[in-house]
ROLODO-392263 format. One line per 10 residues: number of its first residue (from 1); their letters; for each residue x, y, z of N, C-alpha, C. Coordinates in nm, 3 decimals. Example, Ala and Ser with C-alpha at 12.3 -4.5 7.8 and 13.67 -1.06 7.14 Angstrom:
# ROLODO-392263
1	AS	1.319,-0.569,0.780,1.230,-0.450,0.780,1.320,-0.330,0.780 | 1.285,-0.225,0.708,1.367,-0.106,0.714,1.290,0.003,0.787
***
This chain:
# ROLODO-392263
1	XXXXXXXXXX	-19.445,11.063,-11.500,-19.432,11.202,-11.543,-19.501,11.298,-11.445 | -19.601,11.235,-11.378,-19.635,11.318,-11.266,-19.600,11.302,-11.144 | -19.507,11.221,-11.094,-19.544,11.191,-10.987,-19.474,11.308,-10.835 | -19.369,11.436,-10.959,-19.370,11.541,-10.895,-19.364,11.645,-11.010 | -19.424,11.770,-10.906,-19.502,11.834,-11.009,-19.351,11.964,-10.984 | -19.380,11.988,-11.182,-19.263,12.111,-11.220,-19.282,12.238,-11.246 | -19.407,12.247,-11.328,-19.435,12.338,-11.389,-19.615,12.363,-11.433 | -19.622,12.432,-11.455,-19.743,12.487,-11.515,-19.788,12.557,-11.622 | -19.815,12.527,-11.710,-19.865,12.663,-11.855,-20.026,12.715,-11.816 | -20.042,12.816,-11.811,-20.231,12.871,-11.799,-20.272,12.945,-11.885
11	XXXXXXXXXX	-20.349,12.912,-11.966,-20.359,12.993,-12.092,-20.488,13.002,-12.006 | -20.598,13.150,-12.090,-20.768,13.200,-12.122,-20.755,13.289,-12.200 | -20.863,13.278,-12.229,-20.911,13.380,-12.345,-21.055,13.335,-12.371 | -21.090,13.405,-12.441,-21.207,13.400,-12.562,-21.209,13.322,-12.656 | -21.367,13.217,-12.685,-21.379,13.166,-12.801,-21.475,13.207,-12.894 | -21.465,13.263,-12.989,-21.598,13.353,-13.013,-21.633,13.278,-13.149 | -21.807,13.216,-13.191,-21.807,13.184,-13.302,-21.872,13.292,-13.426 | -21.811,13.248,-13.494,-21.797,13.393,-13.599,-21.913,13.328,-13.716 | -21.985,13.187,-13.683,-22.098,13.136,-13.763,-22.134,13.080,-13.683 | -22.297,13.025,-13.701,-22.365,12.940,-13.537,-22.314,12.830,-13.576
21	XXXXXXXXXX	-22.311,12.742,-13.508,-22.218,12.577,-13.441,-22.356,12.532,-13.393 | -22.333,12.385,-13.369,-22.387,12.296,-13.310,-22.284,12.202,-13.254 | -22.278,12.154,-13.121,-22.247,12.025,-13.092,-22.375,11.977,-13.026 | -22.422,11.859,-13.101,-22.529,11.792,-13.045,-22.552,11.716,-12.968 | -22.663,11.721,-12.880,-22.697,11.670,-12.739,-22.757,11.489,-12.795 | -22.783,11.465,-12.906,-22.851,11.342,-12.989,-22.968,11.376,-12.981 | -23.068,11.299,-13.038,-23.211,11.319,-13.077,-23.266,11.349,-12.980 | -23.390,11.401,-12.952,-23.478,11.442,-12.849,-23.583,11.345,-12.866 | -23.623,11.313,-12.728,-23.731,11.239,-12.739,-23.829,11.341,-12.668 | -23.819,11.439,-12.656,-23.950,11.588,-12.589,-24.061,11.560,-12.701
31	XXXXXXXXXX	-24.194,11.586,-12.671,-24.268,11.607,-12.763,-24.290,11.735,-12.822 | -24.267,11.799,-12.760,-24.243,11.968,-12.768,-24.131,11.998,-12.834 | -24.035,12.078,-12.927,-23.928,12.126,-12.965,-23.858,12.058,-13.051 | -23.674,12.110,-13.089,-23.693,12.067,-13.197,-23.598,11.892,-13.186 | -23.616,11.831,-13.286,-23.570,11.755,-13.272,-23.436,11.687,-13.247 | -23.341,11.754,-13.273,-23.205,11.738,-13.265,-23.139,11.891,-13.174 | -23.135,11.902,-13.019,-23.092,12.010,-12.968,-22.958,11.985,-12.975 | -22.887,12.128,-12.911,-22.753,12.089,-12.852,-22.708,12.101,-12.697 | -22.600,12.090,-12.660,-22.591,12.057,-12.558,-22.603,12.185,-12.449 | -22.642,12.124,-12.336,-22.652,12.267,-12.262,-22.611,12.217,-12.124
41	XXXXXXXXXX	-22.543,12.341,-12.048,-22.522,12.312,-11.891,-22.647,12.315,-11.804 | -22.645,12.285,-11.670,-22.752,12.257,-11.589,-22.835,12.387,-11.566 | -22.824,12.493,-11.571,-22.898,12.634,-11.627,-22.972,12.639,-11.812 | -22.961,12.565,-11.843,-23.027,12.550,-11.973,-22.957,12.584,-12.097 | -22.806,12.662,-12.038,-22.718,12.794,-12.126,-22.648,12.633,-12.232 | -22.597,12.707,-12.302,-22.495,12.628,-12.402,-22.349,12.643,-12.386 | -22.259,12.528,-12.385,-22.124,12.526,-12.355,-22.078,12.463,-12.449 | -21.942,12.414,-12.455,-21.873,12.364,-12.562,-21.754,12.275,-12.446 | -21.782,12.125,-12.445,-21.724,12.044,-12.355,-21.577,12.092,-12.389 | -21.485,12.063,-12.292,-21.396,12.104,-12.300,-21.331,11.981,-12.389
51	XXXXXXXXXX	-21.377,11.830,-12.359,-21.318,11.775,-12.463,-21.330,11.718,-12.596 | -21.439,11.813,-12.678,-21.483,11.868,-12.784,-21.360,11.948,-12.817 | -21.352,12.062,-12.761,-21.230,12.141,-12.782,-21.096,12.063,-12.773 | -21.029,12.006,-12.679,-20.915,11.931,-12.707,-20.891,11.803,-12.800 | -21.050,11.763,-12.804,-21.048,11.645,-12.946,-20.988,11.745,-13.101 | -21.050,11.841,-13.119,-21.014,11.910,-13.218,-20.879,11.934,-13.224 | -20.844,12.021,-13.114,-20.683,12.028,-13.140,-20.622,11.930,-13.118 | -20.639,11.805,-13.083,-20.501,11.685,-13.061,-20.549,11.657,-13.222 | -20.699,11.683,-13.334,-20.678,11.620,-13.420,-20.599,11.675,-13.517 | -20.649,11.845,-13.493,-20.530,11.919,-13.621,-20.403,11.900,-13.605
61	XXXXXXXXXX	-20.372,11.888,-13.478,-20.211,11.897,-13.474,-20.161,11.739,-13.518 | -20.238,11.625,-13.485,-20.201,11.495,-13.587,-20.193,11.512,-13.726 | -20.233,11.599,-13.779,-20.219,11.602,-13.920,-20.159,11.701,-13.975 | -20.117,11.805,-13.864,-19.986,11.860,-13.882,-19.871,11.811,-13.838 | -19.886,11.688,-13.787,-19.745,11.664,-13.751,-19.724,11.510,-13.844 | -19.789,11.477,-13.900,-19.827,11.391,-14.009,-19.814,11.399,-14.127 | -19.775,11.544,-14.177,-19.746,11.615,-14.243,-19.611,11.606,-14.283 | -19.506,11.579,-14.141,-19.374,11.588,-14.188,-19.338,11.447,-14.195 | -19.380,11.372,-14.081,-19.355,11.233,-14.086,-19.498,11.166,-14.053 | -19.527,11.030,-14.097,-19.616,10.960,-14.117,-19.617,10.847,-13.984
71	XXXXXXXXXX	-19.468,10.820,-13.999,-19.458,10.671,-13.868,-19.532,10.719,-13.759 | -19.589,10.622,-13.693,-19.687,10.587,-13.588,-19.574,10.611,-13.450 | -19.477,10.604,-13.444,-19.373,10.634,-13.337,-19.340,10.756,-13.324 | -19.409,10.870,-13.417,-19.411,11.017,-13.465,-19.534,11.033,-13.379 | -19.626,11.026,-13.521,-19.805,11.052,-13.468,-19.870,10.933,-13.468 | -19.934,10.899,-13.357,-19.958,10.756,-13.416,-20.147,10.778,-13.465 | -20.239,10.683,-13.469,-20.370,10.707,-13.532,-20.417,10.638,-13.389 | -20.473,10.752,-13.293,-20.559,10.660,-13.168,-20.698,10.628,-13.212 | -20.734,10.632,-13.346,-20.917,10.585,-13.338,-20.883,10.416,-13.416 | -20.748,10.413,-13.443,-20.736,10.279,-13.456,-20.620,10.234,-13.399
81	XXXXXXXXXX	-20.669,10.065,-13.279,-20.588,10.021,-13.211,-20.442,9.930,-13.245 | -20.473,9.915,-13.383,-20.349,9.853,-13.485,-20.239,9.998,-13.504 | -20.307,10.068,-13.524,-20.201,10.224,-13.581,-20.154,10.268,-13.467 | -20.214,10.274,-13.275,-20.155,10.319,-13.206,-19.983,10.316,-13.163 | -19.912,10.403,-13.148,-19.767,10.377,-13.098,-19.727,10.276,-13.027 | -19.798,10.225,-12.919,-19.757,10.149,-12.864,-19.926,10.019,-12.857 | -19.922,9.944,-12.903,-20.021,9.854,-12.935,-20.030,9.804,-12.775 | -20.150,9.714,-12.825,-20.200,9.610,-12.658,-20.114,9.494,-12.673 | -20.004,9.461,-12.756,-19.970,9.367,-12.776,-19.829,9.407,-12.720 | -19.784,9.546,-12.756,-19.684,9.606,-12.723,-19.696,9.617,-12.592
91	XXXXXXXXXX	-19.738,9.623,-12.535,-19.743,9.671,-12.379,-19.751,9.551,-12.321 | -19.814,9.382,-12.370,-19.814,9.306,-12.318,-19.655,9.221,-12.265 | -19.569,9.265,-12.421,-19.433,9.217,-12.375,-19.366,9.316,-12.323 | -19.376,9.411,-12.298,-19.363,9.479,-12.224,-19.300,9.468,-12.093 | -19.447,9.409,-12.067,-19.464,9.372,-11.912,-19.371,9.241,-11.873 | -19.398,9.165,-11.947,-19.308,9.004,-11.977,-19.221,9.061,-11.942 | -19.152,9.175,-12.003,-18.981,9.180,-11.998,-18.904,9.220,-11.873 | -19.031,9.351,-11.824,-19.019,9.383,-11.679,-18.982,9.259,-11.604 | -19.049,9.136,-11.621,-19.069,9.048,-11.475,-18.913,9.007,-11.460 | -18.891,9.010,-11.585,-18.736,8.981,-11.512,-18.588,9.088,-11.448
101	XXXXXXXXXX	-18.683,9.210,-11.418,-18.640,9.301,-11.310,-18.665,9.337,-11.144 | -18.536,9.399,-11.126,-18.582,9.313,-10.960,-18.735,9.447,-10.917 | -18.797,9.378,-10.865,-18.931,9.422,-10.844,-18.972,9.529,-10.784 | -18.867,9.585,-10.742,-18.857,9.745,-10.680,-18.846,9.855,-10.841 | -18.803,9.807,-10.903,-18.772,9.893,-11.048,-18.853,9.881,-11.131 | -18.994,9.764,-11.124,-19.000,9.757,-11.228,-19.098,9.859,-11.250 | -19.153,9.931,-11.189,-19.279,10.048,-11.247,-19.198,10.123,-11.296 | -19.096,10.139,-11.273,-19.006,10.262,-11.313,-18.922,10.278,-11.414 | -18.870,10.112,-11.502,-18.859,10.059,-11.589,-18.971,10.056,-11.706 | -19.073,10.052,-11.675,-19.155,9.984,-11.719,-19.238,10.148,-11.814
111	XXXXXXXXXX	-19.265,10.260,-11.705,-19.298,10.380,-11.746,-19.183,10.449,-11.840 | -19.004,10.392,-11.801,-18.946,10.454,-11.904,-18.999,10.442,-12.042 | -18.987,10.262,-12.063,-18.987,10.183,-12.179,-19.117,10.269,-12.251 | -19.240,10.309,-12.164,-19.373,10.372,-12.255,-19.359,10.475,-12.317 | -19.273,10.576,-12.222,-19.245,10.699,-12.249,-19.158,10.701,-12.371 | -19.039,10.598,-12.405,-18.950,10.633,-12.497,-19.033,10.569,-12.638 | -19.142,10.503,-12.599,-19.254,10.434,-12.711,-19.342,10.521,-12.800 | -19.364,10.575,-12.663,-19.486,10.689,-12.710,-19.421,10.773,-12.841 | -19.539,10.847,-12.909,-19.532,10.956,-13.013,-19.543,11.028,-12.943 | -19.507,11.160,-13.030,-19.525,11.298,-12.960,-19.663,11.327,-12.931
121	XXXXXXXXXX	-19.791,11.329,-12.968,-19.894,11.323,-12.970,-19.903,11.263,-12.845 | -19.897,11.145,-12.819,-19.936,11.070,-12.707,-19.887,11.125,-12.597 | -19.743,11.183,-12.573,-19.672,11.176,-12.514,-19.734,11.335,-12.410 | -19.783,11.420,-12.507,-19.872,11.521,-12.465,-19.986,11.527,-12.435 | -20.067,11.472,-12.500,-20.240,11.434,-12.507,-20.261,11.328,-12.430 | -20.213,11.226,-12.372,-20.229,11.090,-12.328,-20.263,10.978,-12.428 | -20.237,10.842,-12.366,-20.290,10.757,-12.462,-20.360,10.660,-12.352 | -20.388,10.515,-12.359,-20.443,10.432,-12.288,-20.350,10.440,-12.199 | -20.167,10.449,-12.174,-20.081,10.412,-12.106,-20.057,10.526,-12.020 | -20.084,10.654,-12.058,-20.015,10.730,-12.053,-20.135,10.842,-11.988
131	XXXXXXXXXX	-20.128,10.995,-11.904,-20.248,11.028,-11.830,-20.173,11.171,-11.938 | -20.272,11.237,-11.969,-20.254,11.386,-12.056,-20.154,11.482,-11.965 | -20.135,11.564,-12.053,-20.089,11.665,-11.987,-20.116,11.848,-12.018 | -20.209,11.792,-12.142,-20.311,11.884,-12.100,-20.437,11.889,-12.079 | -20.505,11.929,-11.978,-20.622,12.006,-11.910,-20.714,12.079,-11.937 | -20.828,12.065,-12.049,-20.901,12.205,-12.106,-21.045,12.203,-12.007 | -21.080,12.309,-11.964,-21.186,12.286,-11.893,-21.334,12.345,-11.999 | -21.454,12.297,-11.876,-21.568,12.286,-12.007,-21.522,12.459,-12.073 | -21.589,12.497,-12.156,-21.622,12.642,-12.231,-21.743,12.720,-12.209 | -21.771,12.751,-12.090,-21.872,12.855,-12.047,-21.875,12.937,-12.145
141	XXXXXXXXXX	-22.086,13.018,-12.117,-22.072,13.067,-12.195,-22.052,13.226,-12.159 | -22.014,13.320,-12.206,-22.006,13.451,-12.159,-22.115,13.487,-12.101 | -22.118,13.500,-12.011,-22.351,13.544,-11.994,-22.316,13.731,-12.032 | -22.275,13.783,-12.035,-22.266,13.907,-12.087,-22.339,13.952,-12.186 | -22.315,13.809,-12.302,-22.325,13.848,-12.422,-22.458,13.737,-12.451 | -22.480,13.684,-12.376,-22.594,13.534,-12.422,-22.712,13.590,-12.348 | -22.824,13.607,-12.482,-22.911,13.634,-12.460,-23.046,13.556,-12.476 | -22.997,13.411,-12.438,-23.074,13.317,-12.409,-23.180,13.254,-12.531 | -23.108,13.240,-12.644,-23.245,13.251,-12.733,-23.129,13.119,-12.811 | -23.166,13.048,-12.894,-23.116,12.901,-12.994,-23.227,12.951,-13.136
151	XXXXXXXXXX	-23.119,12.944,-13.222,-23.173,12.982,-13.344,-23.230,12.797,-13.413 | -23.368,12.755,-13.496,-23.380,12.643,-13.526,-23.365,12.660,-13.662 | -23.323,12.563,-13.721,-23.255,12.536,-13.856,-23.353,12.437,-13.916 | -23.434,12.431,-14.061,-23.477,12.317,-14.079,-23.351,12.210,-14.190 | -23.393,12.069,-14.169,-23.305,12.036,-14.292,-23.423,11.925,-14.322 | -23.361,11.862,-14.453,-23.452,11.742,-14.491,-23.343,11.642,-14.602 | -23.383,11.480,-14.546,-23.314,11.433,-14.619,-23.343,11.431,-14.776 | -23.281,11.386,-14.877,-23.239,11.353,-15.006,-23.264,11.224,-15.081 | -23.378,11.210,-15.128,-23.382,11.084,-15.202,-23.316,11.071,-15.291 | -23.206,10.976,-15.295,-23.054,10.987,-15.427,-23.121,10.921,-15.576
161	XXXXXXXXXX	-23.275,10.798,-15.511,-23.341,10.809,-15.659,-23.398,10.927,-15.740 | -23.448,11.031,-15.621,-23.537,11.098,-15.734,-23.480,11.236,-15.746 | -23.367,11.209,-15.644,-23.272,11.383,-15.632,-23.336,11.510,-15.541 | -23.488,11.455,-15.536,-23.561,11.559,-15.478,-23.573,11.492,-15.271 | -23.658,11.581,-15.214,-23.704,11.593,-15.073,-23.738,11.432,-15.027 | -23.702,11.360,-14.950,-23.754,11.272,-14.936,-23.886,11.283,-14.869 | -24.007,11.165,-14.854,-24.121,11.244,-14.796,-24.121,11.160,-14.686 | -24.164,11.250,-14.567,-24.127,11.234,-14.438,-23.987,11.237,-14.362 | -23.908,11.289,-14.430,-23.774,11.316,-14.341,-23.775,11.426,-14.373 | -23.822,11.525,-14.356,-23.770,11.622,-14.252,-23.777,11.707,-14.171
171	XXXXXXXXXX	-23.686,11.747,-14.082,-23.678,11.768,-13.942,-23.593,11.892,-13.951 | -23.580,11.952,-13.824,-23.487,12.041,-13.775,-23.394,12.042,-13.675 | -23.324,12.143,-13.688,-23.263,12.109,-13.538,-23.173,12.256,-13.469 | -23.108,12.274,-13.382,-23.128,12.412,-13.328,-22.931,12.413,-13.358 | -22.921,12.540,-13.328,-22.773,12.551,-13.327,-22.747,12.669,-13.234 | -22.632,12.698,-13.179,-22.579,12.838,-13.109,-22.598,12.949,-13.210 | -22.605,13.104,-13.229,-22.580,13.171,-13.304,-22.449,13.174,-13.293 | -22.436,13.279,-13.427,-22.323,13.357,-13.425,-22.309,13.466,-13.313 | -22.185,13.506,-13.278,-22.127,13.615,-13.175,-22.134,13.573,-13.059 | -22.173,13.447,-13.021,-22.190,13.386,-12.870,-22.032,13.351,-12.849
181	XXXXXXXXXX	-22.012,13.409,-12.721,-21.863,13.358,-12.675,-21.831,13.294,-12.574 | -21.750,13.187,-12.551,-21.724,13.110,-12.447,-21.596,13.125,-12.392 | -21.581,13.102,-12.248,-21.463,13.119,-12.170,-21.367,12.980,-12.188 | -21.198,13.029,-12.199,-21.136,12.901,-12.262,-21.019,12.906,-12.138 | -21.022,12.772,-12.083,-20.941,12.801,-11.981,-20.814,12.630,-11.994 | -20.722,12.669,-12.056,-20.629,12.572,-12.094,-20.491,12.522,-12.015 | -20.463,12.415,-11.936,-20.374,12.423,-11.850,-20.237,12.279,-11.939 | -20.148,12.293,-11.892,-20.058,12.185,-11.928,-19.968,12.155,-11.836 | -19.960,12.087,-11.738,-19.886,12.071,-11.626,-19.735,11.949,-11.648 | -19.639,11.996,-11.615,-19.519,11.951,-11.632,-19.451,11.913,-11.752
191	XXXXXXXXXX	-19.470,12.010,-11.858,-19.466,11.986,-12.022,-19.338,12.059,-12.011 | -19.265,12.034,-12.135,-19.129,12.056,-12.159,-19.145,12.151,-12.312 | -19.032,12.235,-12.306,-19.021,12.336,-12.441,-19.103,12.310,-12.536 | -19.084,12.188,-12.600,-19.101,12.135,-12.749,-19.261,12.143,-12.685 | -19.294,12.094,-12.595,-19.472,12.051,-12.598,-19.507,12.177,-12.588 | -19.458,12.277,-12.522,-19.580,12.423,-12.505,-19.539,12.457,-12.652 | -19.428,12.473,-12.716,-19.422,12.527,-12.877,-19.516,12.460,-12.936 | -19.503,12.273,-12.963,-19.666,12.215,-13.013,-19.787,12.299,-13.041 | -19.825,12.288,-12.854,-19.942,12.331,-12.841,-19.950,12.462,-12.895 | -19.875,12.545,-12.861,-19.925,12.660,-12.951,-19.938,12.666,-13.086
201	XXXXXXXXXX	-19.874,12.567,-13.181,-19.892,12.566,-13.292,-19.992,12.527,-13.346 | -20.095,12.447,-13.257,-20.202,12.382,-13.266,-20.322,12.527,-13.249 | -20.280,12.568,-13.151,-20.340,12.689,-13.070,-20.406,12.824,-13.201 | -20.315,12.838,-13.283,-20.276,12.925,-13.391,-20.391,12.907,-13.472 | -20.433,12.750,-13.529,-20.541,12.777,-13.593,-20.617,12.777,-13.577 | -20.724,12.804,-13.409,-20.821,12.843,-13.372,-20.773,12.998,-13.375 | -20.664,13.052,-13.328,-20.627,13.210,-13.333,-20.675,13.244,-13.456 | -20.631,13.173,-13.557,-20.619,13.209,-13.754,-20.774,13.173,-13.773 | -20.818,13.127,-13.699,-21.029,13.140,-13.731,-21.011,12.978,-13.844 | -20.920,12.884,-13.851,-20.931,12.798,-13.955,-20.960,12.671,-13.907
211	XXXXXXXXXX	-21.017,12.671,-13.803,-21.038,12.517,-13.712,-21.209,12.534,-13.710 | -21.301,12.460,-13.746,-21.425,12.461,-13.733,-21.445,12.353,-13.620 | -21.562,12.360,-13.525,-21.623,12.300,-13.417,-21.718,12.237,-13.445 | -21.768,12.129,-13.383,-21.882,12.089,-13.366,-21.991,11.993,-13.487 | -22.048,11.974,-13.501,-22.155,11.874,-13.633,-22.171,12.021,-13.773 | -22.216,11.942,-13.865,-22.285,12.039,-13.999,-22.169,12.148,-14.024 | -22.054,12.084,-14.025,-21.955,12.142,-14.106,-21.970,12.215,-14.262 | -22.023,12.113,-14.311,-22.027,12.120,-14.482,-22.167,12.208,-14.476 | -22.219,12.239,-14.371,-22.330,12.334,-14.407,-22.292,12.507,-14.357 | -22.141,12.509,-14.323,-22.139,12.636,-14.309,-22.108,12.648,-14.141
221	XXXXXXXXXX	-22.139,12.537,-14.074,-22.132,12.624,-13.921,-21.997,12.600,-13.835 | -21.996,12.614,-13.744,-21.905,12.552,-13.661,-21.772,12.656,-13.654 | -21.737,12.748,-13.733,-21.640,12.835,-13.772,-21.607,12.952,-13.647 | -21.473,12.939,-13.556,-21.465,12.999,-13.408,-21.358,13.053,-13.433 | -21.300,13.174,-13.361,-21.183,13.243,-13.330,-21.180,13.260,-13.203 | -20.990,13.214,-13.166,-20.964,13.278,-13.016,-20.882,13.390,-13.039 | -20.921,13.449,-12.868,-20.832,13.521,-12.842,-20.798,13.535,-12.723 | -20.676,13.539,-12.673,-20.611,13.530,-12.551,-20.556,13.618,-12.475 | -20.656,13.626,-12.329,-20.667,13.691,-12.232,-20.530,13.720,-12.178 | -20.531,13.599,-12.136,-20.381,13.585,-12.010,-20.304,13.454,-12.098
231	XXXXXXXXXX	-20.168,13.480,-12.093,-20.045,13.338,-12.113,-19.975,13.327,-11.975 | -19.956,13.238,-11.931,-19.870,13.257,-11.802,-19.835,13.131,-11.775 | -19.662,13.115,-11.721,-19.605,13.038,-11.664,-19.533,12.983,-11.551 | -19.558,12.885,-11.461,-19.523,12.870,-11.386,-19.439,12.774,-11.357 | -19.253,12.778,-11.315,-19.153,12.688,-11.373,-19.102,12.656,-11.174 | -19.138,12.536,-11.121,-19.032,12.538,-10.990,-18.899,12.448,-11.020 | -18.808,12.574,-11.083,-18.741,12.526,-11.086,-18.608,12.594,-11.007 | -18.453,12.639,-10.987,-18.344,12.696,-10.893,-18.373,12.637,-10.762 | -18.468,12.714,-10.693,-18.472,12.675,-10.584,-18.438,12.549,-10.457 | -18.384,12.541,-10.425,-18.372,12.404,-10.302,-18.464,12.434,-10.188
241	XXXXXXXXXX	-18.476,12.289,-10.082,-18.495,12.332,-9.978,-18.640,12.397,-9.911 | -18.611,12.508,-9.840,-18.701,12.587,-9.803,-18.762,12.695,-9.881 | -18.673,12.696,-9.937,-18.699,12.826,-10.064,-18.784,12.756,-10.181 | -18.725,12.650,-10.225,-18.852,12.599,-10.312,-18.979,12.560,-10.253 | -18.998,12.529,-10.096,-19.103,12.563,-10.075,-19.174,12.675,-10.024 | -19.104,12.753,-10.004,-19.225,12.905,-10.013,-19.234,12.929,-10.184 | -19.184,12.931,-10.281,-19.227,12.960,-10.385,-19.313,12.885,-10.461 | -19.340,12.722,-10.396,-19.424,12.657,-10.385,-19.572,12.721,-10.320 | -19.555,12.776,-10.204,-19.678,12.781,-10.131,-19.695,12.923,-10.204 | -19.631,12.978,-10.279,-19.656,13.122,-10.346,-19.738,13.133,-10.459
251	XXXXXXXXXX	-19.705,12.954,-10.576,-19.757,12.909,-10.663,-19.917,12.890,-10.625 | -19.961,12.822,-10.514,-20.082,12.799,-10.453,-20.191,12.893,-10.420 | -20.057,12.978,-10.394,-20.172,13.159,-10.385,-20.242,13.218,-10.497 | -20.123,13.149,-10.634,-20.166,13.195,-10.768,-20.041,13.336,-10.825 | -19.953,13.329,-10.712,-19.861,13.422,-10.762,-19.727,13.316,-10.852 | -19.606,13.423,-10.809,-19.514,13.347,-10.891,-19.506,13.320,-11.054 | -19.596,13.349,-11.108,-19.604,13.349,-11.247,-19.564,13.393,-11.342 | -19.492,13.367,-11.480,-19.421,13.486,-11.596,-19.522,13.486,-11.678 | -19.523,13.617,-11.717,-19.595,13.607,-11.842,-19.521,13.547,-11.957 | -19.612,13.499,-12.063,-19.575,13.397,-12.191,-19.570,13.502,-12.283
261	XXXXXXXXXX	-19.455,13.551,-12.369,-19.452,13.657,-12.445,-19.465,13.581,-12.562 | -19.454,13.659,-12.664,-19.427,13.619,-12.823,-19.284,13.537,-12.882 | -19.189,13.604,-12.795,-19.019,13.596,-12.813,-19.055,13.421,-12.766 | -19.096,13.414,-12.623,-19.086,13.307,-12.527,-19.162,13.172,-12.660 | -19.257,13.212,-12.714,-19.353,13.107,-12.782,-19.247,13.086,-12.896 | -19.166,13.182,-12.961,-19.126,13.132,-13.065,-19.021,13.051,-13.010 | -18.913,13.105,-12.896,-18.854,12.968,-12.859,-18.900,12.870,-12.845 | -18.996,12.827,-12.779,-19.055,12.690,-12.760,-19.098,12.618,-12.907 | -19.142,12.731,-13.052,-19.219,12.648,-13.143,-19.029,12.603,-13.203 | -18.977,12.645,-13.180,-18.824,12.617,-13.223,-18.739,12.448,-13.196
271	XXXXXXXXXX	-18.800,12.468,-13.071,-18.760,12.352,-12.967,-18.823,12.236,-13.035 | -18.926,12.233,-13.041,-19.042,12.179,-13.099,-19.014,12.116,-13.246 | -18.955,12.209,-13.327,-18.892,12.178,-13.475,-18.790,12.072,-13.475 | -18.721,12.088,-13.370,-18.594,11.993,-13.337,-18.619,11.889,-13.262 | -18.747,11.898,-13.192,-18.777,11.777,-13.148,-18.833,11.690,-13.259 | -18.903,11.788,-13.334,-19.011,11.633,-13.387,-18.863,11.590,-13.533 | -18.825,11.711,-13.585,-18.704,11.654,-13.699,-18.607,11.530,-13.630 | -18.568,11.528,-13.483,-18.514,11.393,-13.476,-18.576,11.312,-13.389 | -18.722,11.299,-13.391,-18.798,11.215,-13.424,-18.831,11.090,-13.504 | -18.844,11.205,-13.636,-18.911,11.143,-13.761,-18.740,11.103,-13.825
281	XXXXX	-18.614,11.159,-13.775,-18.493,11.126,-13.864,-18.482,10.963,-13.783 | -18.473,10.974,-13.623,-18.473,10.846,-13.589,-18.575,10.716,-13.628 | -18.637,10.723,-13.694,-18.749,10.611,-13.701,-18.757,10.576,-13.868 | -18.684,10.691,-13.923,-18.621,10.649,-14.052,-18.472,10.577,-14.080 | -18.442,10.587,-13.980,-18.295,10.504,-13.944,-18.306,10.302,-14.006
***
């Protein structure tokens, strides 16, 4: 799927949390501070890994697309290796079957057979077989607006005999505030209609503020809204020849680009409808 390149999607914008978050760095062993920090870049500031952020959205959109159909040849379940689309067992005959192609074909055989295996999920996000195709980079934080300070939270565990404080557990631990914003810089390289409609549908409920981030959910935090700077697309496609390569070397400059309108997204979430409906109609066959 990569091995020549077609296209480009570039999304940024803003991630702004609208309650403080934590993603945690694990326990501290400092003797000083608090015990459970979160994570920070090599300036001390706080970020939000970029694949924190794409774990979230490959998970909502599994369970929106799980929603219509269940089969594993749809969405499959990657935190378990029995539920994946294409198993280790699957890929082993796989390979068996290849050998009896003449040996110039068989990578090429062999990547069809994954590709027509894969779920849609996989087929966008990557799987063990398969390399992503989208790109989120880490989530800087605005320094504009970060004024260097981590709010500390205490908590304490729960003795379930006595209902009350347990004695000696408890601890604290720090979180981002609210209004801290991070830079979101989202790429998808050589994706087809149906996948940029996906992704944006995925996209929507960080837009709609309904996707929470990070640890201590059930205590209120983690709660983010985007909003988007720039949409832009980049398609090499008409061109032959010489002409596709200057609009190539034009792409490199950073020109050449369409903007991604509203009209453009709803075609793609369209595409997208019709992809996954004969999907889920084929695997009910």
């Amino acid at each position: 799927m990569f091995d020549r390149f077609r296209s480009r999607l570039e999304l940024s914008g803003w991630l702004t949390a609208e309650t403080a978050f934590r993603i945690g760095a694990g326990r501290s062993t400092e003797v000083v501070g608090t015990d459970l920090p979160v994570v920070r870049d090599a300036l001390g500031r706080p970020y939000i890994p970029g694949s924190s952020f794409k774990g979230v959205l490959r998970s909502r959109l599994e369970s929106l697309v799980r929603a219509v159909s269940n089969n594993r040849k749809v969405v499959c379940n990657p935190a378990e290796s029995e539920e994946w689309c294409i198993t280790a067992q699957d890929m082993q005959e796989f390979k068996e079957r290849v050998r009896e192609v003449d040996a110039r074909q068989r990578d090429e055989v062999l990547t069809e057979r994954i590709i027509s295996e894969s779920c849609l999920l996989c087929l966008t996000f990557g799987s063990p077989w398969l390399a992503s195709k989208v790109l989120v980079r880490d989530l800087l934080v605005d320094e504009s607006l970060w004024f260097g300070q981590f709010q500390i939270r205490d908590g304490v565990a729960i003795d379930r005999d006595t209902e009350t404080a347990a004695e000696g557990k408890l601890y604290d631990y720090e979180v981002v505030p609210a209004g801290t914003r991070f830079g979101v810089r989202l790429l998808m390289e050589n994706g087809e209609p149906w996948q940029w409609g996906m992704l944006f549908i995925g996209l929507k409920e960080f837009e709609h503020g309904y996707v929470p981030i990070g640890g201590s959910k059930s205590r209120g935090l983690g709660w983010v809204r985007l909003n988007w700077e720039e949409r832009k697309l980049f398609l090499l496609d008409g061109e032959e020849g010489e002409a596709r390569l200057e609009k190539l070397i034009r792409f490199l400059d950073g020109e050449g680009f369409e903007d991604v309108g509203d009209q453009m997204v709803r075609t793609w979430i369209e595409a997208f409808k019709k992809k996954l409906a004969k999907a889920a109609g084929q695997v009910m066959v």
